[in-house]
C-alpha positions, 0 to 999 in steps of 0.5 A, a space after each residue: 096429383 096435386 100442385 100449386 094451385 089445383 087438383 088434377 083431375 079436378 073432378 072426380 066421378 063416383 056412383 053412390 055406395 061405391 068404396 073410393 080409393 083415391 091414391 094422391 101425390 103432391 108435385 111440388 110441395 106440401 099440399 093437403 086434401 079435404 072433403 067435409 061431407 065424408 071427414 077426409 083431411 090428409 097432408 100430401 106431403 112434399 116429393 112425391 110419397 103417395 096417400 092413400 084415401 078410402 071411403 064409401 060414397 055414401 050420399 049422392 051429390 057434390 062435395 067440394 075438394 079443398 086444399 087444408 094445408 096452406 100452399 101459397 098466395 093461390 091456395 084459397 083457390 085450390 079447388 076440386 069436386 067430388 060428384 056422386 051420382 046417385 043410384 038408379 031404382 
């Protein structure tokens, strides 16, 4: 879920190589979600529509999850983490 101003759950906990699904909904207006490291960028839109996300975790480490659309004075601050952990040997 996103909303004014956060992601809930704010941090996300993949093994490296896993496919993610992460499915998204906004609770309150338009909101968007970035993760640079795997070129997500998607809208959420406004009343609750969910989008769906999938990827492979390909590189182990943390990745900072952003709000790409502008949602307010608090947007800057709209801020989760991706932590891929690595594979064990």
């Amino acid at each position: 879920m996103v909303k004014r101003f956060s992601f809930e759950p704010a941090r996300v906990e993949v093994a490296e190589g896993e496919r993610v699904r992460l499915v998204v909904k906004s609770g309150d207006g338009v909101h968007g979600i970035e993760i640079k490291k795997f070129k997500i960028n998607k809208k959420v839109p406004r009343g609750g529509e969910a989008v769906t996300i999938e990827f492979v975790a390909a590189a182990a480490g943390e990745y900072p999850i952003l709000c790409s659309e502008y949602c307010g004075d608090g947007h800057e601050d709209m801020k989760g983490m991706l932590v891929v952990a690595a594979k064990s040997k």
